[in-house]
C-alpha positions in Angstrom: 156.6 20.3 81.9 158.8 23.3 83.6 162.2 23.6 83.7 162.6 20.8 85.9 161.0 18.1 84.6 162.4 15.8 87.0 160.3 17.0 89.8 157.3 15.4 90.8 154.4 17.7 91.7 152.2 17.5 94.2 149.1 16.2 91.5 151.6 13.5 89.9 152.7 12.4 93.5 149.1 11.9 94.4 149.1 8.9 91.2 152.0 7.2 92.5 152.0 7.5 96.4 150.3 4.5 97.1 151.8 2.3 94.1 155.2 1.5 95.9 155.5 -1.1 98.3 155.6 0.1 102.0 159.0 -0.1 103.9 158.8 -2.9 106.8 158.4 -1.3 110.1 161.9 -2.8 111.2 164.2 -1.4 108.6 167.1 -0.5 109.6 168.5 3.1 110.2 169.0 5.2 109.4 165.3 5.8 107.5 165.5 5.2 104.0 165.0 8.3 101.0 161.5 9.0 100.5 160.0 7.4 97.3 159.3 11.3 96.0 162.9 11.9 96.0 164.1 8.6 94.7 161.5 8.8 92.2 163.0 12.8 90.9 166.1 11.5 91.4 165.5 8.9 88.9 163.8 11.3 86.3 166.6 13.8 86.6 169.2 10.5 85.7 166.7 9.9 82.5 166.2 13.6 81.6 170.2 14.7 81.5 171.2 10.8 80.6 173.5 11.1 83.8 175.3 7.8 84.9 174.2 7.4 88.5 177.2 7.5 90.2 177.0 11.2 89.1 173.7 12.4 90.8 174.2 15.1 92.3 173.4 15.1 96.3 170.6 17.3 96.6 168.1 17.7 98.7 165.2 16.5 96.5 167.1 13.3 95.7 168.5 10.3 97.0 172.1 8.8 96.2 172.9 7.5 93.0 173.2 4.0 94.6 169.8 3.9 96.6 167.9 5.5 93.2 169.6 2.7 90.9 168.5 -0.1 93.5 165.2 1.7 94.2 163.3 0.7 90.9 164.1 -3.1 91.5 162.1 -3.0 94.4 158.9 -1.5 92.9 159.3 -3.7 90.0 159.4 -7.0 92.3 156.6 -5.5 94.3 154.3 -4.8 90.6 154.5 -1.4 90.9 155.7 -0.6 87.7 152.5 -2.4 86.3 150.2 -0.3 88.9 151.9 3.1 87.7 151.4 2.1 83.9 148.2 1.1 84.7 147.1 4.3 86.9 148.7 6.5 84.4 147.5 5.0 81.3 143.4 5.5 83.0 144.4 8.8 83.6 145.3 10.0 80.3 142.5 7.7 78.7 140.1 10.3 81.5 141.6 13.5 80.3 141.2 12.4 76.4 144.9 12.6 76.0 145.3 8.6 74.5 144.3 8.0 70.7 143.9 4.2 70.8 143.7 4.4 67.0 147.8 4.5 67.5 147.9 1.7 69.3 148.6 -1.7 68.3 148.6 -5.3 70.3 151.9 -7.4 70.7 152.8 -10.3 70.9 155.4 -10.2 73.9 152.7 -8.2 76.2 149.9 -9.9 75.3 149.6 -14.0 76.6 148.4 -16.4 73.7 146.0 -18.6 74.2 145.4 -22.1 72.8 141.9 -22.9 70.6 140.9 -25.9 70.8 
């Protein structure tokens, strides 16, 4: 990570581009932020633990508002569970997981009955 660690690069972008959910052809104007700069402006909020009303208007975000609401989409769409997934295979590819640090539980894994 540089400097700016909120900033996704052109190799991270290529994971998650296709994971959000497309905009409807009929959405109102104007256009809506690009998912890129929603996305940094949500890392920047995480990085400096900035309340959103405070994020700054530049050019490589969107508003505080639109990157608060912005997650709630991709989460109803599943692409929170696509990014996880994506970025989990990955890691696992570049040898950067050690699954003997990992452990099951109980709230993320279903239970099944025997019978």
């Amino acid at each position: 990570m540089g400097s700016r660690p909120w900033i996704a690069d052109d190799e991270l972008w290529a994971l998650i581009e296709p994971l959000p959910p497309p905009w409807p052809e009929r959405s109102p104007e104007p256009r809506p932020v690009s998912d890129r700069f929603c996305l940094q402006g949500i890392l920047f909020v995480l990085d400096t633990d900035m309340a959103w009303q405070l994020l700054p208007l530049e050019p490589e975000f969107g508003s505080g508002q639109t990157c608060w609401r912005r997650p709630d989409r991709w989460q109803k769409a599943g692409g929170f569970d696509r990014l996880h997934q994506v970025l989990l295979a990955d890691l696992n590819a570049d040898g950067e997981l050690d699954w003997s640090r990992t452990c099951g539980d109980g709230s993320h894994i279903r239970a099944t009955e025997q019978s």
